[in-house]
Backbone as numpy.savetxt, mean C-alpha at the origin, in Angstrom:
# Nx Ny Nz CAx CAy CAz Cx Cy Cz
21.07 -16.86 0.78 19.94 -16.42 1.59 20.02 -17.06 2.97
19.93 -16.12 4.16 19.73 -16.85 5.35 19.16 -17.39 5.57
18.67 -18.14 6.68 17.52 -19.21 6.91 16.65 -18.04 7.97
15.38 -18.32 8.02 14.16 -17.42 8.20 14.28 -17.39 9.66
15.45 -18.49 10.62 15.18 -18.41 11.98 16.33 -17.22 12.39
17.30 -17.47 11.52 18.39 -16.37 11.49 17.81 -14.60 11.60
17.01 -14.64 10.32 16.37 -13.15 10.30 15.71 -12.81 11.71
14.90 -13.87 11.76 14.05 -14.08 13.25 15.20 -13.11 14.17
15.21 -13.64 14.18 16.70 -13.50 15.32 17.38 -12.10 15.69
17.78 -11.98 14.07 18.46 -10.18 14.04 16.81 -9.59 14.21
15.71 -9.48 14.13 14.62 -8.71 14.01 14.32 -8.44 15.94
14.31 -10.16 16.35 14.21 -10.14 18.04 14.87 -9.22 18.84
16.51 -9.28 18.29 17.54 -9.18 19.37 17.69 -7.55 19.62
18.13 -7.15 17.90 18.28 -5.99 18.02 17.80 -4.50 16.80
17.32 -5.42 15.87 16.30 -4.46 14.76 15.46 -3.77 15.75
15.07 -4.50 16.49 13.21 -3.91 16.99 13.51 -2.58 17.67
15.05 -2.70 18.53 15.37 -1.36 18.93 15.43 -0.13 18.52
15.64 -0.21 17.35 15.77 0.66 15.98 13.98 1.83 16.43
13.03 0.72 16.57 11.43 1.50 16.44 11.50 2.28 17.25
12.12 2.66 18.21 12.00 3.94 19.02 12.51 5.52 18.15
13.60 4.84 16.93 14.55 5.89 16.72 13.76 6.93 15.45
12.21 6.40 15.49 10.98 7.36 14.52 11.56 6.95 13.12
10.93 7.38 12.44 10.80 6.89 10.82 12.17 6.60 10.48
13.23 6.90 10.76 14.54 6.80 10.12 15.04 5.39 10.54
14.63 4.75 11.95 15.12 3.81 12.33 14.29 2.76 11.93
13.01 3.07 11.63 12.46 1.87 11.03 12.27 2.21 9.41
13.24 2.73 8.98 13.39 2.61 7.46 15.12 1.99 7.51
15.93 1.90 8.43 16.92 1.19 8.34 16.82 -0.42 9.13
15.74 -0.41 9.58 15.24 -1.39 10.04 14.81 -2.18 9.10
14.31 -2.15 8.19 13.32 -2.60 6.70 14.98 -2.63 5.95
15.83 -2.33 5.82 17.09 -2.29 5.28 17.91 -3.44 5.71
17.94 -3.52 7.55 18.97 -4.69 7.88 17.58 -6.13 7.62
16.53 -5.87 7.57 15.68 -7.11 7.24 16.16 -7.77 5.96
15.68 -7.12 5.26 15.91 -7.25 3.77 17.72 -7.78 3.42
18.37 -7.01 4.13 19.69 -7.60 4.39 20.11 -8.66 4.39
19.11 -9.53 5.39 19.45 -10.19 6.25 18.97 -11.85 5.18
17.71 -11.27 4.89 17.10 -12.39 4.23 17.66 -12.48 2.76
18.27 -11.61 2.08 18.80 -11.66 0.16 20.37 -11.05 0.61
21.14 -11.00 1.82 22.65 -10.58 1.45 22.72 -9.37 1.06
23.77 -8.67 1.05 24.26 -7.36 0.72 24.29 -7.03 -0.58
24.22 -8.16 -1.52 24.76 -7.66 -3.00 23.53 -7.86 -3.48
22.23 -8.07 -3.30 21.01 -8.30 -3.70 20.47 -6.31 -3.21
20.86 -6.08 -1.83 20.62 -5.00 -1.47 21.18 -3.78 -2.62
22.74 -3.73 -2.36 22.89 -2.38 -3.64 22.16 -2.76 -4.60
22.22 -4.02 -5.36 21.49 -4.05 -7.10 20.08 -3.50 -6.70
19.44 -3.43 -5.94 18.00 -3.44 -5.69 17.87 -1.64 -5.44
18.90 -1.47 -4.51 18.65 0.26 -4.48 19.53 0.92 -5.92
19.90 0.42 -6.45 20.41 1.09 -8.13 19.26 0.78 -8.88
18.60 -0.03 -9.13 17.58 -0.44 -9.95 16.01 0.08 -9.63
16.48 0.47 -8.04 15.21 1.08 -7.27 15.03 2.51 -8.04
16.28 2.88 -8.09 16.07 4.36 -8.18 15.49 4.43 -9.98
16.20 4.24 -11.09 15.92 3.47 -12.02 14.24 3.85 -12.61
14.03 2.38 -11.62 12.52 2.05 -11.83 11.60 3.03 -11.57
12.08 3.93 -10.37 11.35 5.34 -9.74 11.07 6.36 -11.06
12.25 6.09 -11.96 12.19 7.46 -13.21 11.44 7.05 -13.95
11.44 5.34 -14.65 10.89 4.91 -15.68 8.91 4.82 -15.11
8.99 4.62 -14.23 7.23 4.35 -13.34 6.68 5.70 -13.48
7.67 6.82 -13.45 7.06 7.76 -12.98 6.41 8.78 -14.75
7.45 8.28 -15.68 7.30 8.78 -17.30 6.00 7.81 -17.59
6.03 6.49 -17.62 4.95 5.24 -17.70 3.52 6.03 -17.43
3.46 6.40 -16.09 2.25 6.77 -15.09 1.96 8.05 -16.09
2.81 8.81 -16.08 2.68 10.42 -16.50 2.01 10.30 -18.28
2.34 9.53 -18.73 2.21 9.50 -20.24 0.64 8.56 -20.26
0.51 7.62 -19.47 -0.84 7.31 -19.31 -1.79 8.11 -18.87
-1.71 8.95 -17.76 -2.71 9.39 -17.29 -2.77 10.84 -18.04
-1.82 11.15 -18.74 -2.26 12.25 -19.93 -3.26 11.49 -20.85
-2.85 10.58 -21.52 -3.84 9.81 -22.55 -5.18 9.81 -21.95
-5.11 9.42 -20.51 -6.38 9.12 -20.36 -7.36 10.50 -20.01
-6.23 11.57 -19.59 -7.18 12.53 -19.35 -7.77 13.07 -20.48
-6.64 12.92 -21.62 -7.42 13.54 -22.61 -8.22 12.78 -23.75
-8.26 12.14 -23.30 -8.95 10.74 -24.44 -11.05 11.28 -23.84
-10.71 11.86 -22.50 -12.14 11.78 -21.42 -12.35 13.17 -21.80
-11.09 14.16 -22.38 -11.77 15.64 -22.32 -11.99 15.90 -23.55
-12.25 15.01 -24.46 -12.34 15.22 -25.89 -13.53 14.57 -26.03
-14.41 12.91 -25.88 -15.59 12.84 -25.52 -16.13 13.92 -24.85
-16.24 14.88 -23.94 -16.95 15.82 -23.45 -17.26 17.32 -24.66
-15.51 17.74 -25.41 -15.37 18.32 -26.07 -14.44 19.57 -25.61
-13.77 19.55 -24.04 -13.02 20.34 -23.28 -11.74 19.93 -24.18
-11.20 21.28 -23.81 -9.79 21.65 -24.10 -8.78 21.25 -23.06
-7.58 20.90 -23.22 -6.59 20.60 -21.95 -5.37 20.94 -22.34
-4.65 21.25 -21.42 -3.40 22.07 -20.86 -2.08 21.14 -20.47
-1.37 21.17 -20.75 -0.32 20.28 -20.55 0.48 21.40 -19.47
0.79 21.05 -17.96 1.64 21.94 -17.34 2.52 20.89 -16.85
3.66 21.49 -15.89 4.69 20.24 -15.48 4.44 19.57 -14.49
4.93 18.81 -13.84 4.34 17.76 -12.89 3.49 17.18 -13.12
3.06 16.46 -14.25 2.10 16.14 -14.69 0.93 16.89 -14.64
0.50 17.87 -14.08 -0.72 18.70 -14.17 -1.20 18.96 -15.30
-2.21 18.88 -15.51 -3.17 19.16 -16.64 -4.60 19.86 -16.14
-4.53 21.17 -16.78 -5.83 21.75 -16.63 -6.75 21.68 -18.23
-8.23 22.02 -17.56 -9.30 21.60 -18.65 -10.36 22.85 -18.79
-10.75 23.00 -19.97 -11.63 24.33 -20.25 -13.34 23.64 -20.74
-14.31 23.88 -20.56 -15.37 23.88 -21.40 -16.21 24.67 -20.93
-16.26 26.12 -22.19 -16.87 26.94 -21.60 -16.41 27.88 -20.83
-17.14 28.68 -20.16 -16.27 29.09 -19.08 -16.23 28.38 -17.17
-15.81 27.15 -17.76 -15.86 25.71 -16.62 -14.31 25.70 -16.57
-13.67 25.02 -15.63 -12.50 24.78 -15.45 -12.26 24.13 -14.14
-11.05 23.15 -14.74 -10.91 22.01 -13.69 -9.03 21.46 -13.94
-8.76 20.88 -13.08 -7.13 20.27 -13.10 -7.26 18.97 -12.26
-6.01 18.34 -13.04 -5.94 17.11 -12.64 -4.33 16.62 -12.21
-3.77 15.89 -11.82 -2.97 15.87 -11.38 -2.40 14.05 -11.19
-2.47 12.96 -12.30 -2.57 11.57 -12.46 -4.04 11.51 -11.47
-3.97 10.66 -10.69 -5.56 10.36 -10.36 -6.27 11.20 -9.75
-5.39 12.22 -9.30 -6.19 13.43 -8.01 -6.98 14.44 -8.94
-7.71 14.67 -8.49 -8.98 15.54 -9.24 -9.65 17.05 -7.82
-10.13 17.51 -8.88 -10.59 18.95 -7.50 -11.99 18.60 -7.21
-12.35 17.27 -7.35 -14.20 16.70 -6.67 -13.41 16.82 -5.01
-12.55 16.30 -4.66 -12.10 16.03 -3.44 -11.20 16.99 -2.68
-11.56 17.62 -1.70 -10.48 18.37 -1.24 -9.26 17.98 -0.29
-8.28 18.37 -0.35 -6.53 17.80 0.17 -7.30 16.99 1.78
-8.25 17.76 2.03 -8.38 17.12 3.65 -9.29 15.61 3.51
-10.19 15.57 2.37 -10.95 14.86 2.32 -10.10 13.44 1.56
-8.88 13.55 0.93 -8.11 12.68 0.51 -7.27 12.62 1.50
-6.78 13.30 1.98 -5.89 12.60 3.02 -6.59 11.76 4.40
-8.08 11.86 4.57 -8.33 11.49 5.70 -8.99 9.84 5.38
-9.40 9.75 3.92 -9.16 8.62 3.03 -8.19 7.37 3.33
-6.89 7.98 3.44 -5.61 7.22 3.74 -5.70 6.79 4.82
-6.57 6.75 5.93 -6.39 6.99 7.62 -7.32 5.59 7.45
-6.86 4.89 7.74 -7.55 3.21 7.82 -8.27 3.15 8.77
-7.45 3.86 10.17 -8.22 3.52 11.29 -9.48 4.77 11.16
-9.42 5.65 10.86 -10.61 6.82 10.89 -11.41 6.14 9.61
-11.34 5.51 8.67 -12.27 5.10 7.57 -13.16 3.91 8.30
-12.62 3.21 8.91 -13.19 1.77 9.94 -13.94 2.45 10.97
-13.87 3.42 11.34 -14.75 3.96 12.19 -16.34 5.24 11.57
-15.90 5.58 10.46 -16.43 6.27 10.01 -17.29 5.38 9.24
-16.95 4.36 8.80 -17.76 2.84 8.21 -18.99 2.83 8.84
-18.17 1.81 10.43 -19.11 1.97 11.04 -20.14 2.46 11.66
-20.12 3.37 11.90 -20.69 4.83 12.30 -22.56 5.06 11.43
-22.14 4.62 10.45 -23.03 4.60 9.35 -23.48 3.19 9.46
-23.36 1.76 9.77 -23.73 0.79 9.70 -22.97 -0.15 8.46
-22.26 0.07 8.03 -21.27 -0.55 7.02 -20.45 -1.71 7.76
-20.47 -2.84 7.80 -20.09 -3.73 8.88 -18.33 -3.77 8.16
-17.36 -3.64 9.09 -16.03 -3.86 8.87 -15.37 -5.40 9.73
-14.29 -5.85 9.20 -13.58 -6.73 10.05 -13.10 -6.08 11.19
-12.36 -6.71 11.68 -11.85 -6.72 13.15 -10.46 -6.28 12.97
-10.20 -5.91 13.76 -8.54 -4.98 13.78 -8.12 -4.60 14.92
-6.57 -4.75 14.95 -5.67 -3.61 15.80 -4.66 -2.67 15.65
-4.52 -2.11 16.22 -3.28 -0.99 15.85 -2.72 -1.02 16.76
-1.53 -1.49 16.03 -0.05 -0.94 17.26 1.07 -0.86 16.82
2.30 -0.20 17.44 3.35 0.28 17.21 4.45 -1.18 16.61
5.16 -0.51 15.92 6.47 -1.87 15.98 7.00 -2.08 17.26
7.51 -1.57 17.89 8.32 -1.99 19.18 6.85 -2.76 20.57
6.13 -3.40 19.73 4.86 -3.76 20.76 4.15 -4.51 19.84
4.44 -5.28 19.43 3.24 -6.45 18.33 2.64 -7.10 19.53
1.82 -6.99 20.64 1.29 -8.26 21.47 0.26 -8.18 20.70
-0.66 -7.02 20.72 -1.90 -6.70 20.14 -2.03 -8.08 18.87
-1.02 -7.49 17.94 -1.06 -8.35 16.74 -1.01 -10.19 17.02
-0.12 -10.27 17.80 0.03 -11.83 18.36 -1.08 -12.21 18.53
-1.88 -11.68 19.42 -3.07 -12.17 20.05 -4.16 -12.40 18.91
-4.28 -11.51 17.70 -5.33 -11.59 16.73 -4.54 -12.57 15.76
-3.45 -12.76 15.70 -3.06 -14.05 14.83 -3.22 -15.19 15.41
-2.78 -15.61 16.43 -3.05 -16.74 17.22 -5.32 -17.00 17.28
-5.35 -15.94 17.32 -7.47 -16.45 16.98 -7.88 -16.24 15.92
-7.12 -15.88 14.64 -7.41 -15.95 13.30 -6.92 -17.23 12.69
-6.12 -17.15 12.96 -4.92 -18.08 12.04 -3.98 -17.32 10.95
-4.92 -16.59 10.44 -3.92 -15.86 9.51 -4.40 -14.39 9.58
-3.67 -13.06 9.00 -3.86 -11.77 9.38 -2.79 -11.40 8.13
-3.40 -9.83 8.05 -3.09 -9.08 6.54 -2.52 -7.51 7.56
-1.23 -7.47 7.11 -0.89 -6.42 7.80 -0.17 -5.20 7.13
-0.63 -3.96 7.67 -0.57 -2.91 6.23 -0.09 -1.94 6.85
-0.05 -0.58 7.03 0.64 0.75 7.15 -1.22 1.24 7.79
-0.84 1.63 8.83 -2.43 2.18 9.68 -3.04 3.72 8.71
-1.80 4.27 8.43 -2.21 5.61 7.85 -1.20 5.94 6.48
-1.79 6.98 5.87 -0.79 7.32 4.61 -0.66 6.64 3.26
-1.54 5.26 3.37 -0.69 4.84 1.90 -2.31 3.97 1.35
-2.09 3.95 0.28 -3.69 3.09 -0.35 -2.95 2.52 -1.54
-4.02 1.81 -1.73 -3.54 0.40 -3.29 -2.79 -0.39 -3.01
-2.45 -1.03 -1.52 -1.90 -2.19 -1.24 -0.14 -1.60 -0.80
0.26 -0.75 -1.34 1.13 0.21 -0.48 1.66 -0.29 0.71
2.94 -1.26 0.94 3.14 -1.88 2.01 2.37 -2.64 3.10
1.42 -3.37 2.37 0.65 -4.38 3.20 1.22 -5.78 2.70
1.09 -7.03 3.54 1.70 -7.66 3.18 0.23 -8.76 3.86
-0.15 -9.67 2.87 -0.94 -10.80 3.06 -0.94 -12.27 3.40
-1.53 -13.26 3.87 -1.27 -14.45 4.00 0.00 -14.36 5.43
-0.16 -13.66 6.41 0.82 -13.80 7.62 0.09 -14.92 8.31
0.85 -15.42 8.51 0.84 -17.15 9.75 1.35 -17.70 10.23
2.91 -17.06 11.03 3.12 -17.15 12.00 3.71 -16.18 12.23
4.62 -16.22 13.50 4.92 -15.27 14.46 6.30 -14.47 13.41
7.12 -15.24 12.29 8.22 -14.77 11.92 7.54 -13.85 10.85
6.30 -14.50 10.18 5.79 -13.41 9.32 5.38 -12.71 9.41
4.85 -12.51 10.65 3.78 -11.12 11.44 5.12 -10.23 11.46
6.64 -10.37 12.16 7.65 -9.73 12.44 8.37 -8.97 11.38
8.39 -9.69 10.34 8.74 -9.08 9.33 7.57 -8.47 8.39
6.85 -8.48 8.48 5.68 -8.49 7.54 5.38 -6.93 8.28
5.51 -6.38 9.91 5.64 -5.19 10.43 6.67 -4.58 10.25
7.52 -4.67 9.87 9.19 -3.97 9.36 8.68 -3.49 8.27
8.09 -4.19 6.95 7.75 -3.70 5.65 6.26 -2.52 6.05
5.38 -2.87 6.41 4.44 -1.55 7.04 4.68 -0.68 7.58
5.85 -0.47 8.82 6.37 -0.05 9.62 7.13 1.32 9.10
7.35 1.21 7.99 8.30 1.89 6.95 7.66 3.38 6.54
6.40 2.77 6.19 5.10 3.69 5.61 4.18 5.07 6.81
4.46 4.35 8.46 3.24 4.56 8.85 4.14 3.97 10.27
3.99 5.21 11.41 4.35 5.01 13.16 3.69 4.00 13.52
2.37 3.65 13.19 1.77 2.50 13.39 1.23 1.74 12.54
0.75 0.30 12.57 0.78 -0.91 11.79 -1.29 -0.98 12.29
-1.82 -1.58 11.22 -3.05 -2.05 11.17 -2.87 -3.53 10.65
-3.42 -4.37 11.62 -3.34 -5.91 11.72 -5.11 -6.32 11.97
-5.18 -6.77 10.59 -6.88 -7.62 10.06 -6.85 -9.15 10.06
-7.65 -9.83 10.29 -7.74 -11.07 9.98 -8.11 -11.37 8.67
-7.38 -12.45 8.33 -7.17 -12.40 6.82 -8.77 -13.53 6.45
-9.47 -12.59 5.43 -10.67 -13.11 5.26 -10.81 -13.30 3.50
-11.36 -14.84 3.27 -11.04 -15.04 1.73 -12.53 -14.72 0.91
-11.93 -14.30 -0.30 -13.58 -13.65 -0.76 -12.38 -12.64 -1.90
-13.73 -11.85 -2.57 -13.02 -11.26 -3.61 -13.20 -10.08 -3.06
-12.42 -8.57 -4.03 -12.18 -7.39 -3.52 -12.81 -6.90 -4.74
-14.05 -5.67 -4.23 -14.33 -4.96 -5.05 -13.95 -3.09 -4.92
-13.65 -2.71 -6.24 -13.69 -1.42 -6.05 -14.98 -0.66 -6.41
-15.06 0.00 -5.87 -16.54 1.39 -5.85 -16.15 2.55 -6.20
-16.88 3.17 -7.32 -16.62 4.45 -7.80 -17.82 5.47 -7.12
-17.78 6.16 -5.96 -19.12 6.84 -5.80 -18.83 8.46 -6.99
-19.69 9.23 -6.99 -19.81 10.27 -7.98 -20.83 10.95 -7.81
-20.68 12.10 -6.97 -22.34 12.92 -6.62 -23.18 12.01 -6.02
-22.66 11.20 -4.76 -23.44 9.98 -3.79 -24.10 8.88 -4.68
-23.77 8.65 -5.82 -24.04 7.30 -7.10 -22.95 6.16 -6.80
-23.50 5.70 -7.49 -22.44 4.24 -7.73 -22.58 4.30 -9.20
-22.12 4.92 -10.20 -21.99 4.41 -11.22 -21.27 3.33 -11.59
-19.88 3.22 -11.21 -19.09 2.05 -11.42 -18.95 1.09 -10.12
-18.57 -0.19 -10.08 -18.40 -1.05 -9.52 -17.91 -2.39 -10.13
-16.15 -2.83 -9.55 -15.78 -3.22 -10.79 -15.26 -4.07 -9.13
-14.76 -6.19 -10.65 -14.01 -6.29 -9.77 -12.62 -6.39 -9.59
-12.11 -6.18 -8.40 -10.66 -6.10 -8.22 -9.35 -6.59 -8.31
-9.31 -8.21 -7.32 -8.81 -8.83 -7.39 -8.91 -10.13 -6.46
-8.56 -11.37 -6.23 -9.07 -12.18 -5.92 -7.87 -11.76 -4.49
-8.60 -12.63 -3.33 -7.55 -12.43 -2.31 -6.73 -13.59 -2.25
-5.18 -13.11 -1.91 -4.38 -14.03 -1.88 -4.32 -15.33 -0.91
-4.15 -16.63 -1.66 -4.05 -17.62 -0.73 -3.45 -18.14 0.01
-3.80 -18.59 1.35 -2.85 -18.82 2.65 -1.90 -19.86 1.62
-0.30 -19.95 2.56 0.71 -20.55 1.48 1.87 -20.74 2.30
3.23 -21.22 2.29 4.44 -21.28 2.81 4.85 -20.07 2.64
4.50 -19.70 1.31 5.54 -18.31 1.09 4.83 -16.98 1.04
5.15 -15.84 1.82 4.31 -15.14 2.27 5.03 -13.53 1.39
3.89 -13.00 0.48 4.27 -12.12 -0.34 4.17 -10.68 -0.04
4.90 -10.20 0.29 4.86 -8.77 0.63 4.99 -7.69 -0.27
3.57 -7.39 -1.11 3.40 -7.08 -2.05 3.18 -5.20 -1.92
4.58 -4.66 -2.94 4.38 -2.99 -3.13 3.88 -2.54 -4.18
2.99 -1.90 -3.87 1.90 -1.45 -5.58 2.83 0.18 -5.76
3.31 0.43 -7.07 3.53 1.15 -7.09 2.27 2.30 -7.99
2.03 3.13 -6.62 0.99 4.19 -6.66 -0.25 4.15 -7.36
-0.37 2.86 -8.31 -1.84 2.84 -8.76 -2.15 1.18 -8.45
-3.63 1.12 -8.63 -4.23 -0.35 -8.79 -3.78 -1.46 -9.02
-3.99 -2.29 -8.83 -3.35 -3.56 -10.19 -4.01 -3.77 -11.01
-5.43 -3.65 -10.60 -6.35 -4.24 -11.63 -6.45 -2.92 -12.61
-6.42 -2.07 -12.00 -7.29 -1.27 -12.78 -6.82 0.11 -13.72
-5.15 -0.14 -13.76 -4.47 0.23 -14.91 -3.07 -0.61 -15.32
-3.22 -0.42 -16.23 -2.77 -1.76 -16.96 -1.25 -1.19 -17.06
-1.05 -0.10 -16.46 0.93 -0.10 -16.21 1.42 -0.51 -14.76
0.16 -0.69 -13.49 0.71 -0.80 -12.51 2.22 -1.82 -12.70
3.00 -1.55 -11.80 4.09 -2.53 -11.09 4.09 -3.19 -10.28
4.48 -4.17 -10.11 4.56 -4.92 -8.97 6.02 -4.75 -8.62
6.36 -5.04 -7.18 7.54 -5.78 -6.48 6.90 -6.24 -5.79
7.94 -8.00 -5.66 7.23 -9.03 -4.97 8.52 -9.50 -4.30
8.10 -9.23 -3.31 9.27 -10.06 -2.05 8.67 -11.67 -1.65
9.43 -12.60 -1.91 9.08 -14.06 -1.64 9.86 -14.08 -0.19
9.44 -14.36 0.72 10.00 -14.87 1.66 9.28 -16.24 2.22
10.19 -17.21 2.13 10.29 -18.30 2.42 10.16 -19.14 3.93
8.83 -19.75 4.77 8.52 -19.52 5.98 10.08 -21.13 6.51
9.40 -21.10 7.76 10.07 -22.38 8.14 9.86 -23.59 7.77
């Protein structure tokens, strides 16, 4: 493993150039990082095992969220449909509905995708009086924004601005300048631009609204603690807490 001033270094000199070259260059950008910090032979085992894990996560997910759909349409007393892609449609009566692992037809494609939009949810928060933290958005090839809110935080949680939910390339506990750098290579990947929060300790709850209710309200997970080693944590596509097949990958990177 290189030493963290080394990576520094390839990320300064000539990775960052890469962010002009749109999603392709900062997905080979996230490639020579990762490179740089675990060696080449850590890299192939990781993209053979990547792919792998993609088939086995994806049978895991699919075979759960059948159970669970139908474990929920049999308390009701609905009938359900097994189609491919995991789709499952449901009868009671002459009622009908489909599901698709967590996506459901309460929500429409625009109203979930605008969900994903961090910076339009922080504004739409507020808007309503819902008090949010503090934030910036900016590009990889331009972290000042971010500098400036780490240097008056101390520490900052930096994630993918748009496109991805359940922790989905965010990476927590950043505190200094080498982890903010790399810690935007792994977001960077997801999303043209990066959302940079000050990292605030306290617990995380999830909210189930349902016809403007709160029936559920559960809690999540505790937030991670400031540390040497800064975890750049990928949820693959569901919760952690809150199904019991999520995955983790955990990148340890080791500060100065």
């Amino acid at each position: 493993m290189r030493s963290p001033r080394a990576i520094d270094t390839l990320l300064s000199r000539s990775a960052f150039a890469l962010a002009g070259a749109g999603r392709p260059g900062r997905e080979l950008m996230a490639h020579l990082e990762l490179a740089a910090a675990t060696g080449p032979a850590y890299v192939c085992a990781r993209f053979r095992e990547g792919r792998a894990f993609a088939r086995e996560s994806a049978r895991i997910d699919a075979d759960y969220y059948r159970r669970l759909w139908t474990s929920a349409a049999a308390d009701v007393g609905a009938t359900v449909t097994d189609h491919p892609a995991g789709i499952l449609s449901f009868q009671h009566g002459d009622r009908r509905s489909l599901t698709q692992r967590q996506w459901t037809t309460l929500d429409d494609v625009v109203t979930v995708r605008a969900s994903l939009d961090k910076v339009l949810v922080n504004g739409l928060l507020r808007d309503v009086g819902v008090p949010t933290t503090s934030y910036v958005e900016c590009r990889l090839g331009d972290l000042t924004p971010a500098v400036e809110l780490l240097r008056r935080s101390g520490a900052v949680v930096v994630k993918p601005a748009r496109g991805t939910g359940g922790g989905m390339g965010a990476t927590a506990g950043v505190s200094t300048m080498s982890q903010l750098r790399r810690a935007a290579v792994i977001a960077a990947r997801r999303s043209s631009t990066i959302l940079v929060e000050p990292q605030v300790p306290g617990s995380v709850y999830r909210l189930l609204f349902l016809d403007g209710e709160l029936p559920v309200a559960r809690h999540y997970l505790e937030t991670f603690p400031r540390t040497h080693i800064l975890l750049g944590i990928e949820v693959a596509d569901v919760g952690v807490a809150s199904f019991p097949f999520a995955a983790l990958h955990c990148r340890v990177i080791l500060d100065e």
